[in-house]
N, CA, C and O atoms as a printed pandas DataFrame, in Angstrom:
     atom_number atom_name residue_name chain_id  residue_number  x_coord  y_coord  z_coord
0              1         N          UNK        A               1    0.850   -1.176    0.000
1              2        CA          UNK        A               1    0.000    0.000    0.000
2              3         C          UNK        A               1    0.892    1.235    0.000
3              4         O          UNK        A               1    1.488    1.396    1.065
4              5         N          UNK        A               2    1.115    2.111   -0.911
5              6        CA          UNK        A               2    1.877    3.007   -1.293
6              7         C          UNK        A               2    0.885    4.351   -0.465
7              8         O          UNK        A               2   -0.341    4.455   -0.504
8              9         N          UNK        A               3    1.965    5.364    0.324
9             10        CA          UNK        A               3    1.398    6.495    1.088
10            11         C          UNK        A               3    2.219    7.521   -0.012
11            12         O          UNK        A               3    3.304    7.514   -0.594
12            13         N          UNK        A               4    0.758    8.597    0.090
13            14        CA          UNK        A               4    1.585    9.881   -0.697
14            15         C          UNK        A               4    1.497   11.294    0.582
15            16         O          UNK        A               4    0.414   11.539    1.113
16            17         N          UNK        A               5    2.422   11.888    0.842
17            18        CA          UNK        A               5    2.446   13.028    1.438
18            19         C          UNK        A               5    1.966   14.306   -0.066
19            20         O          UNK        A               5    2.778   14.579   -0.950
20            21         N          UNK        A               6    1.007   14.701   -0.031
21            22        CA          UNK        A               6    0.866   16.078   -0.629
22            23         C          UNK        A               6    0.824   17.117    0.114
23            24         O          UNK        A               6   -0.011   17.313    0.998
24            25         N          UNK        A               7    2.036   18.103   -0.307
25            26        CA          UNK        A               7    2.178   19.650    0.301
26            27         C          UNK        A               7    1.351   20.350   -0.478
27            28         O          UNK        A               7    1.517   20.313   -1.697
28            29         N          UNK        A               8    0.152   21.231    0.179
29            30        CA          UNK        A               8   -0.268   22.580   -0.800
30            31         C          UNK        A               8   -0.026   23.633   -0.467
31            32         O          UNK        A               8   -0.420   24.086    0.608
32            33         N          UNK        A               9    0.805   24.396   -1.453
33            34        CA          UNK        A               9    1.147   26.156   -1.039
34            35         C          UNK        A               9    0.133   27.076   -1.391
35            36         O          UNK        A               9   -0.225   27.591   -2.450
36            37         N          UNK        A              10   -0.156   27.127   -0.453
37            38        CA          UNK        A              10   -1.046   28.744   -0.676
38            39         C          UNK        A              10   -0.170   29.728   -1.586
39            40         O          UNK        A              10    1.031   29.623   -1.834
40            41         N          UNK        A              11   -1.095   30.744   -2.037
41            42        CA          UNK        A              11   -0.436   31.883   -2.923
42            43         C          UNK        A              11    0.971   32.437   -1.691
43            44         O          UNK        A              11    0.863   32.538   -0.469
44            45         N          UNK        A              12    2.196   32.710   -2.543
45            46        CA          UNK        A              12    2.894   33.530   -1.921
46            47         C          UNK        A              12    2.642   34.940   -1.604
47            48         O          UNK        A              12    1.602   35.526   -1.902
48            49         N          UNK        A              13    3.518   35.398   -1.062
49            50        CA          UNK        A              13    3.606   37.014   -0.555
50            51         C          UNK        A              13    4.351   37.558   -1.521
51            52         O          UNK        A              13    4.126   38.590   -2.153
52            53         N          UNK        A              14    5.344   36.736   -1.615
53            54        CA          UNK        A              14    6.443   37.580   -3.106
54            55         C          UNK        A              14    6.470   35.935   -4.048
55            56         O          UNK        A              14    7.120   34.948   -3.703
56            57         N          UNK        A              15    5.721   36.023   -5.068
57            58        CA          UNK        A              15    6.013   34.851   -6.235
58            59         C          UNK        A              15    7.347   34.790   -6.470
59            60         O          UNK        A              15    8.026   33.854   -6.049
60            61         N          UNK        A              16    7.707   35.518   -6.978
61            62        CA          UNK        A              16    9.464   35.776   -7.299
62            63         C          UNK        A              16   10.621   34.819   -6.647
63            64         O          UNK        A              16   11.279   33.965   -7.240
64            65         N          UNK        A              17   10.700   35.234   -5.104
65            66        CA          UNK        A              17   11.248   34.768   -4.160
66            67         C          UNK        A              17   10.621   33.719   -3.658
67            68         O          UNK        A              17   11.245   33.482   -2.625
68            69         N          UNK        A              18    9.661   32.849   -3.768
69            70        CA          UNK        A              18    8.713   31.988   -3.650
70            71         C          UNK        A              18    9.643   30.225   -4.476
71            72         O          UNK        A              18    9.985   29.089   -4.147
72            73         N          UNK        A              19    9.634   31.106   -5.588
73            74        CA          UNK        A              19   10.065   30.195   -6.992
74            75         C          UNK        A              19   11.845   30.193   -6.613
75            76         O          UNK        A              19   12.729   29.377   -6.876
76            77         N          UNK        A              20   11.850   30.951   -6.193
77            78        CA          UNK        A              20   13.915   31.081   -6.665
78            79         C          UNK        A              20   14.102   30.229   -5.130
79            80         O          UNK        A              20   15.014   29.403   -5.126
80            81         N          UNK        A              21   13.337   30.373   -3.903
81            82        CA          UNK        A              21   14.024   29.353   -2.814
82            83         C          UNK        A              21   12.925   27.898   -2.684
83            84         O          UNK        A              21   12.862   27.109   -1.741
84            85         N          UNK        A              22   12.064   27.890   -4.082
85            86        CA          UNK        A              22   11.836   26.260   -4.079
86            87         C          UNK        A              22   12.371   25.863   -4.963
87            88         O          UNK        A              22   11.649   24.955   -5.374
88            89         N          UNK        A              23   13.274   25.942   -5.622
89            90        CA          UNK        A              23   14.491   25.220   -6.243
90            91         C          UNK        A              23   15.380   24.685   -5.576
91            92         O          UNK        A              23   16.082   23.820   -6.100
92            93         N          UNK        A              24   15.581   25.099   -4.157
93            94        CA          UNK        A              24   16.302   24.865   -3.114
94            95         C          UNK        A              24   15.829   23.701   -2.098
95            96         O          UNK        A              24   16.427   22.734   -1.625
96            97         N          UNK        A              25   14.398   24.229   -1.942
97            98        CA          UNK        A              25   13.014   23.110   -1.186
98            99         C          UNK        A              25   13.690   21.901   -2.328
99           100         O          UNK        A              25   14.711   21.259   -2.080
100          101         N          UNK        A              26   13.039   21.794   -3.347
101          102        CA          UNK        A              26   13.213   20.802   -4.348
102          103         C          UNK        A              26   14.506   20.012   -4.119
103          104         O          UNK        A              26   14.435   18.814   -4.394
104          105         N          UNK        A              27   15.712   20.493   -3.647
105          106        CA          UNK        A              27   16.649   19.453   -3.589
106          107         C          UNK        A              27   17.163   19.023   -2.092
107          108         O          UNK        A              27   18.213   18.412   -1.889
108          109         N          UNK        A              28   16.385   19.382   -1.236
109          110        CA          UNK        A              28   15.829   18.908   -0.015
110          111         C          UNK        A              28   14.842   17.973    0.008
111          112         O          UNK        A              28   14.867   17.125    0.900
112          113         N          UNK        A              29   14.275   17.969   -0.527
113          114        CA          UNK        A              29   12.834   16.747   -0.550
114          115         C          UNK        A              29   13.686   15.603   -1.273
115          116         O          UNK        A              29   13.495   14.432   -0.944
116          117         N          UNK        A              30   14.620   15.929   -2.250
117          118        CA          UNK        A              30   15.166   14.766   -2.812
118          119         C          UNK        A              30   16.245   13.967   -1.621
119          120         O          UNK        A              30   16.668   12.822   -1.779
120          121         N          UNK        A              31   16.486   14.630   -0.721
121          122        CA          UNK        A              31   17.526   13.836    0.141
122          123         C          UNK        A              31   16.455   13.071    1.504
123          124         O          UNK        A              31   17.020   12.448    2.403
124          125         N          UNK        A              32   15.172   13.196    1.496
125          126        CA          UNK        A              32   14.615   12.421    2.399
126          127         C          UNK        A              32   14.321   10.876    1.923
127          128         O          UNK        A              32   13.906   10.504    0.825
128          129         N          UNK        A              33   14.649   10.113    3.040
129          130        CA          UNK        A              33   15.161    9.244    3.359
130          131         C          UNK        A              33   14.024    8.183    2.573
131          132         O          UNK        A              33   12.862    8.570    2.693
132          133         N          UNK        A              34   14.162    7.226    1.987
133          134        CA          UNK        A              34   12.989    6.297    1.131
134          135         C          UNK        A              34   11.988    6.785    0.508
135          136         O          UNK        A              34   10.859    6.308    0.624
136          137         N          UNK        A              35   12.279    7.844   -0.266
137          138        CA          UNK        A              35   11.812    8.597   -0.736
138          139         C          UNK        A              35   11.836    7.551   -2.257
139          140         O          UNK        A              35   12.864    7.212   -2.843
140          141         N          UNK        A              36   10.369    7.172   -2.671
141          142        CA          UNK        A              36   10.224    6.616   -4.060
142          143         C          UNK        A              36   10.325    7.547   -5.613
143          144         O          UNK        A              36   10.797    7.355   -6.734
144          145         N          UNK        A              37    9.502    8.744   -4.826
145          146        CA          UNK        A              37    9.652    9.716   -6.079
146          147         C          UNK        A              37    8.731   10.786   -5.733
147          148         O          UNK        A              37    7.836   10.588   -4.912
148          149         N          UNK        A              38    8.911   12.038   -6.373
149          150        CA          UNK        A              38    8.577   13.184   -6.014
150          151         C          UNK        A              38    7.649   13.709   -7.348
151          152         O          UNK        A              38    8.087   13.558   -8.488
152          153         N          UNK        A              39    6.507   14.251   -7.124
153          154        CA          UNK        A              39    6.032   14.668   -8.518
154          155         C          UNK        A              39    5.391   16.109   -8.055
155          156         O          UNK        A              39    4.460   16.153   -7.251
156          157         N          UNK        A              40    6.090   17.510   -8.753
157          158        CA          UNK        A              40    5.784   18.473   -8.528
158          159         C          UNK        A              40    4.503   19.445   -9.945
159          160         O          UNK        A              40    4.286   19.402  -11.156
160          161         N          UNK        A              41    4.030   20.166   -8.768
161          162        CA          UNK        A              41    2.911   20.988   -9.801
162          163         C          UNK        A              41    2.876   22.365   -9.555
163          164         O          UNK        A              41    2.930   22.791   -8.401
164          165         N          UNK        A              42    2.800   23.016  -10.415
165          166        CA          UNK        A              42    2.478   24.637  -10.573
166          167         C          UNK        A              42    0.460   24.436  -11.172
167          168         O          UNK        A              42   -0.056   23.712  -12.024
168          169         N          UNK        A              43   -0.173   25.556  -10.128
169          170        CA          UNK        A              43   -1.658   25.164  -10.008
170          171         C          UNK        A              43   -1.776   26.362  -11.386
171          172         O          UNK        A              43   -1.104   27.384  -11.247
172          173         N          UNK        A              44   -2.417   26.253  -12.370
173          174        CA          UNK        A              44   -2.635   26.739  -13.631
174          175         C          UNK        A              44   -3.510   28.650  -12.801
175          176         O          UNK        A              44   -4.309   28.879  -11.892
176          177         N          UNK        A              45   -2.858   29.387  -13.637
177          178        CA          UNK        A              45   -3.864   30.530  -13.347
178          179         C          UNK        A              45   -5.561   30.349  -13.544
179          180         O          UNK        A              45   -6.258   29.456  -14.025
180          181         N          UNK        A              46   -5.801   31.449  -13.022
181          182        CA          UNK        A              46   -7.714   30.725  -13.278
182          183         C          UNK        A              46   -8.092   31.729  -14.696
183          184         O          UNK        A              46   -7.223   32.599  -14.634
184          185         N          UNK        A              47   -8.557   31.890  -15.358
185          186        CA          UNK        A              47   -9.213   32.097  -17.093
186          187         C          UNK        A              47   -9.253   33.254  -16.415
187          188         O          UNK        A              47   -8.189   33.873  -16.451
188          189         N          UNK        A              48  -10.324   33.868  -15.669
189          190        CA          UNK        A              48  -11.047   34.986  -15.222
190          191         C          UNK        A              48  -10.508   35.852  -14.677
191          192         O          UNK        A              48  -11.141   36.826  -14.267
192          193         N          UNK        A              49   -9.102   35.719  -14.516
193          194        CA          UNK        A              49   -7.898   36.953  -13.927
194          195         C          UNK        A              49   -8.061   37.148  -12.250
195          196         O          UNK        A              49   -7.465   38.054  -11.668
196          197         N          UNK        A              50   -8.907   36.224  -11.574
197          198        CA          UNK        A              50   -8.836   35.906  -10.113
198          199         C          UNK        A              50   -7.472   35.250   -9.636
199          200         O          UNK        A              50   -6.623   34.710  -10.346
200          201         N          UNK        A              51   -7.467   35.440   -8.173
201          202        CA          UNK        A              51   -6.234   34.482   -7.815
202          203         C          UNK        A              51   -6.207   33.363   -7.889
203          204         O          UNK        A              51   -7.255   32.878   -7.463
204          205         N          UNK        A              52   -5.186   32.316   -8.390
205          206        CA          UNK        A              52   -5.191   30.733   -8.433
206          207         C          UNK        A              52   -5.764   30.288   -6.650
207          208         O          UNK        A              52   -5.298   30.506   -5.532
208          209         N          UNK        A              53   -6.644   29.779   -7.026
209          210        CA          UNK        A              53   -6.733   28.993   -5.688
210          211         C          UNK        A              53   -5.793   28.238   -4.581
211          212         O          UNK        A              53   -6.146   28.082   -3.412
212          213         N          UNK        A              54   -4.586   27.809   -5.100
213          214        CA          UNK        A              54   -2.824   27.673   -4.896
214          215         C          UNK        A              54   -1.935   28.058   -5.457
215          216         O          UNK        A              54   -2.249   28.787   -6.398
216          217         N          UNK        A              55   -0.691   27.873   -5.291
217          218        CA          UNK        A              55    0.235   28.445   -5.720
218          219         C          UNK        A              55    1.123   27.216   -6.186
219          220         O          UNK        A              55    1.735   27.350   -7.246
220          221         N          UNK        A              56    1.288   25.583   -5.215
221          222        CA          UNK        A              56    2.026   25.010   -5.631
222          223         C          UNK        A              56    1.099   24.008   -5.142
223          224         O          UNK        A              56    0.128   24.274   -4.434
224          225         N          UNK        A              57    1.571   22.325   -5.720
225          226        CA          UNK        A              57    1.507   21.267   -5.209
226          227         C          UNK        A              57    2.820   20.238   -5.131
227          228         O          UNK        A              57    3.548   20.093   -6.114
228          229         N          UNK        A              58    2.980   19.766   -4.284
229          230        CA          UNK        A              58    4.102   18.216   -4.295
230          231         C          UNK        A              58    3.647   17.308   -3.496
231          232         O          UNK        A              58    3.273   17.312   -2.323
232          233         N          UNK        A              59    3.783   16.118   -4.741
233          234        CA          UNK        A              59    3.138   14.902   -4.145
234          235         C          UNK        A              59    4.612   13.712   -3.901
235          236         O          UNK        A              59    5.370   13.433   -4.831
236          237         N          UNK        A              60    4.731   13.277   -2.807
237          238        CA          UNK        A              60    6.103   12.372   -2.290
238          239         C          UNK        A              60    5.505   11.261   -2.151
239          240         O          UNK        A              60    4.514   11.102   -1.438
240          241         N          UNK        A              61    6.072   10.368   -2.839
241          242        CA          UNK        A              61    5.708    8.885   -2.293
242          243         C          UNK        A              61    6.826    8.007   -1.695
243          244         O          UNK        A              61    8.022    8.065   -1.982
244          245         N          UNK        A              62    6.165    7.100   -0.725
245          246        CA          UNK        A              62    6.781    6.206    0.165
246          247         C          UNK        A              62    5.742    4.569   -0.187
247          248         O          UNK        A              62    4.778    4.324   -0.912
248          249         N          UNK        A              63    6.549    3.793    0.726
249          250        CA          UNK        A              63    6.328    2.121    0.252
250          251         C          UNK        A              63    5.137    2.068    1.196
251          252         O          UNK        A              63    4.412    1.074    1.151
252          253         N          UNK        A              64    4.899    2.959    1.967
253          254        CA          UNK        A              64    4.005    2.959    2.962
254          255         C          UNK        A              64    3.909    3.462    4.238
255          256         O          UNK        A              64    4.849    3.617    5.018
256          257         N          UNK        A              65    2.765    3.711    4.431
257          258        CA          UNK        A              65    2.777    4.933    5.998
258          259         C          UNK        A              65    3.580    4.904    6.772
259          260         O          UNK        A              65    3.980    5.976    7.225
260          261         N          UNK        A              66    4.071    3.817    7.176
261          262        CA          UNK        A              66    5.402    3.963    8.361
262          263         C          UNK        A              66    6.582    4.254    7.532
263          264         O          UNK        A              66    7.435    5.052    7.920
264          265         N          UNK        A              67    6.664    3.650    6.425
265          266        CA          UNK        A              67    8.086    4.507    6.120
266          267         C          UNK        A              67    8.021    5.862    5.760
267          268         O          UNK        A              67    9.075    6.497    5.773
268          269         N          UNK        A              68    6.728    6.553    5.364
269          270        CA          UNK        A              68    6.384    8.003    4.963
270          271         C          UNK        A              68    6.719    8.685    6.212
271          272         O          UNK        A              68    7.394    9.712    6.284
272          273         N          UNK        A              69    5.941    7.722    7.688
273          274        CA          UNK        A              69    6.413    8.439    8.720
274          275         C          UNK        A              69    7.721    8.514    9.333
275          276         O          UNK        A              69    8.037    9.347   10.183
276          277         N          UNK        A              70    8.350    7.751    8.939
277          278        CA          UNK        A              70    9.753    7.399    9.791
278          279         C          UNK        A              70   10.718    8.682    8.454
279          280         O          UNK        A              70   11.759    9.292    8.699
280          281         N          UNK        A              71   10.119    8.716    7.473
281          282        CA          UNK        A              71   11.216    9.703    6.788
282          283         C          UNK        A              71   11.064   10.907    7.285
283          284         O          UNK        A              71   12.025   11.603    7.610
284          285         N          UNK        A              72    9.967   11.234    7.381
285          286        CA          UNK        A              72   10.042   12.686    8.382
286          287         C          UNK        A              72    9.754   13.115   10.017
287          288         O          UNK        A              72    9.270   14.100   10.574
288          289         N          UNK        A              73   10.388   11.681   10.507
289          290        CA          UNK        A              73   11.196   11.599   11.770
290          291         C          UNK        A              73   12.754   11.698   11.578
291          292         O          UNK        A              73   13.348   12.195   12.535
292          293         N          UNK        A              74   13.361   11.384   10.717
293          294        CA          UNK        A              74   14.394   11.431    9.886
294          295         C          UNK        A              74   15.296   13.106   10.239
295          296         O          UNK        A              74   14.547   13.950    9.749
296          297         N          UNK        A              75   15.946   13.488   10.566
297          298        CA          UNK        A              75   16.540   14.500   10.077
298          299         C          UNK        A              75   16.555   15.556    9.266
299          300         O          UNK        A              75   16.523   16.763    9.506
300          301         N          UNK        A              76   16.632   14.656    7.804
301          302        CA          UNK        A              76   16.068   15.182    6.406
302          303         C          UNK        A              76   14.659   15.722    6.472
303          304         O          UNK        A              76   14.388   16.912    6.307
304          305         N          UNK        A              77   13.717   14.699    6.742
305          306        CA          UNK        A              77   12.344   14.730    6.500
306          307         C          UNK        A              77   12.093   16.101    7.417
307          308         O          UNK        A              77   11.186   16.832    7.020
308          309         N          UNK        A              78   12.840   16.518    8.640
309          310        CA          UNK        A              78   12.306   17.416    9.166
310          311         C          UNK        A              78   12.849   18.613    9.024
311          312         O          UNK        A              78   12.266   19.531    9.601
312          313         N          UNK        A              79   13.948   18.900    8.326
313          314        CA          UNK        A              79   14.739   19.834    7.556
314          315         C          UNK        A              79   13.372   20.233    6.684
315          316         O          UNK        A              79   12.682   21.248    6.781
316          317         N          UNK        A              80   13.216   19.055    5.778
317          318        CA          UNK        A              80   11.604   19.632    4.689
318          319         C          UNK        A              80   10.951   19.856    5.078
319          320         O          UNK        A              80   10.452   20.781    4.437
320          321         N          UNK        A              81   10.071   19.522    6.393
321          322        CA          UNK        A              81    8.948   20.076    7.270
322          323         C          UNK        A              81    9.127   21.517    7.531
323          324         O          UNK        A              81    8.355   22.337    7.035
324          325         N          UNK        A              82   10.423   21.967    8.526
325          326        CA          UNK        A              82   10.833   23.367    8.593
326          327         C          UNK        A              82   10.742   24.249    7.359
327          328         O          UNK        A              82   10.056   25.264    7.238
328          329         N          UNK        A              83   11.432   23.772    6.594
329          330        CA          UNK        A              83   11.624   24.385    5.376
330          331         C          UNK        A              83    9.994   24.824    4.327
331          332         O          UNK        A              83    9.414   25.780    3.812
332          333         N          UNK        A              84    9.922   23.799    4.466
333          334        CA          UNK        A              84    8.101   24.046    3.576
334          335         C          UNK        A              84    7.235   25.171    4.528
335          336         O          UNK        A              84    6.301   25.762    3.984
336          337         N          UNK        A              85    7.529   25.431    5.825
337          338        CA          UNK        A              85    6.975   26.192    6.487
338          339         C          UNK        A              85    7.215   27.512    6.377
339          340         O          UNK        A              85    6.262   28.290    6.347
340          341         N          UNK        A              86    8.739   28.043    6.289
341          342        CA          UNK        A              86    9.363   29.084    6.401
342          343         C          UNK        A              86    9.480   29.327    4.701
343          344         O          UNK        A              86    9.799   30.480    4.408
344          345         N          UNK        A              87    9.340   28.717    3.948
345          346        CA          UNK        A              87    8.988   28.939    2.541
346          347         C          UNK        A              87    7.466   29.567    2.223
347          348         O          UNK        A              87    7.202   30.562    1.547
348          349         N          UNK        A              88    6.651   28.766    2.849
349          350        CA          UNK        A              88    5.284   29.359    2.454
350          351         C          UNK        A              88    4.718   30.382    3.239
351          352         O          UNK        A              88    4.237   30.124    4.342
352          353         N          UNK        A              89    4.726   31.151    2.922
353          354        CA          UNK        A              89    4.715   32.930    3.112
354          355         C          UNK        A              89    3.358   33.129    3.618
355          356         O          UNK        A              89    2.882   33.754    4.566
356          357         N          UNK        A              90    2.753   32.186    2.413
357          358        CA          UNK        A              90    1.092   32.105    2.009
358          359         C          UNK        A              90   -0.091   31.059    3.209
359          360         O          UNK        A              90   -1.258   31.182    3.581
360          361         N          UNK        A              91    1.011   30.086    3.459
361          362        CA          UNK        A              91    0.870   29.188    4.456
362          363         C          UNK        A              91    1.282   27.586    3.297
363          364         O          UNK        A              91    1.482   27.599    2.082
364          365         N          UNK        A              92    1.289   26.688    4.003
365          366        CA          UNK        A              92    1.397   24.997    3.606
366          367         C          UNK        A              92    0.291   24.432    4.264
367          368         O          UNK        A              92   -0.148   24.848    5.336
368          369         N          UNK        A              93   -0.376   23.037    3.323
369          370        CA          UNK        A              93   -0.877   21.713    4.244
370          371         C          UNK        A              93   -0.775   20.764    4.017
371          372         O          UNK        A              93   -0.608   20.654    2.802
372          373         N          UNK        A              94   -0.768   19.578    4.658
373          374        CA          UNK        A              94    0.061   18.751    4.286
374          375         C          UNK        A              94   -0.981   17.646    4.397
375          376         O          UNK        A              94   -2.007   17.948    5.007
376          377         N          UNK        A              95   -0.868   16.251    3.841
377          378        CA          UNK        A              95   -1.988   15.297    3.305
378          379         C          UNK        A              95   -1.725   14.262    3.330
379          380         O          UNK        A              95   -1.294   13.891    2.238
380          381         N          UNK        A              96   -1.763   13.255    4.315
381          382        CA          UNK        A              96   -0.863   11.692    4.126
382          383         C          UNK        A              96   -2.025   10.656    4.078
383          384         O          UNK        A              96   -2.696   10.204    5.005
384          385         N          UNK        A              97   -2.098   10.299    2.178
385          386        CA          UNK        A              97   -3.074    9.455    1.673
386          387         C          UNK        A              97   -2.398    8.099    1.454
387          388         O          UNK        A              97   -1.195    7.876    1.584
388          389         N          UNK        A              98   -3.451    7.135    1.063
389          390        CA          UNK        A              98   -3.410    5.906    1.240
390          391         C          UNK        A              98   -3.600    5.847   -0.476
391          392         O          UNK        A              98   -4.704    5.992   -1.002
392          393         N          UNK        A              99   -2.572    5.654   -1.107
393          394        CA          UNK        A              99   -2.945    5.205   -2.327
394          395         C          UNK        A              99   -3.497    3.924   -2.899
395          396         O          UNK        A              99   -2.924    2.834   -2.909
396          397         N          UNK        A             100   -4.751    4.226   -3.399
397          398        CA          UNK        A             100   -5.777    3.309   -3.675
398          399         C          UNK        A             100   -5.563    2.781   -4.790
399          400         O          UNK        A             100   -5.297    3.683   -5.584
400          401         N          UNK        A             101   -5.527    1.330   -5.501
401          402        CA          UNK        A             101   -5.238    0.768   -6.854
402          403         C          UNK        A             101   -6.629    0.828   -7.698
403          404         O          UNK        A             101   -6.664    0.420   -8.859
């Protein structure tokens, strides 16, 4: 049973600086620990010139909930916890699903 952690970023405060220190996030998430694979998203503007409802998504997968949890008991994993926090300006939330076949 494969667990996915999804982060959602709220809109930033400064986009700019948002984007230039998650390039940085991004190669932090790659050093947590049983980490299967990482799949990142930029949330599309909305047609109507309103604000995007988010700003970012990342979805992390693990072999399963205890190892999802034990990676961010990990060192690493909590380096990315800090980090996703003090990155999102806008705020973060975070989502630990049970991937269904």
């Amino acid at each position: 049973m494969t667990a996915k952690l999804t982060m959602i970023y709220a809109n930033p405060v400064d986009e700019e600086e948002f984007e230039r220190r998650y390039k940085a996030h991004k190669e932090l998430v790659s050093q947590v620990p049983d980490l299967l694979r990482a799949e990142y998203g930029k949330v599309f503007p909305k047609e109507d010139g309103t604000p995007r409802p988010r700003w970012r998504t990342a979805d992390l997968y693990f072999a399963d909930y205890d190892t999802a949890v034990a990676a961010f008991d990990h060192e690493n994993g909590m380096a990315v916890g800090r980090d996703a926090f003090d990155l999102a300006t806008g705020g973060v939330e975070f989502l630990l699903s049970d991937i269904e076949d």
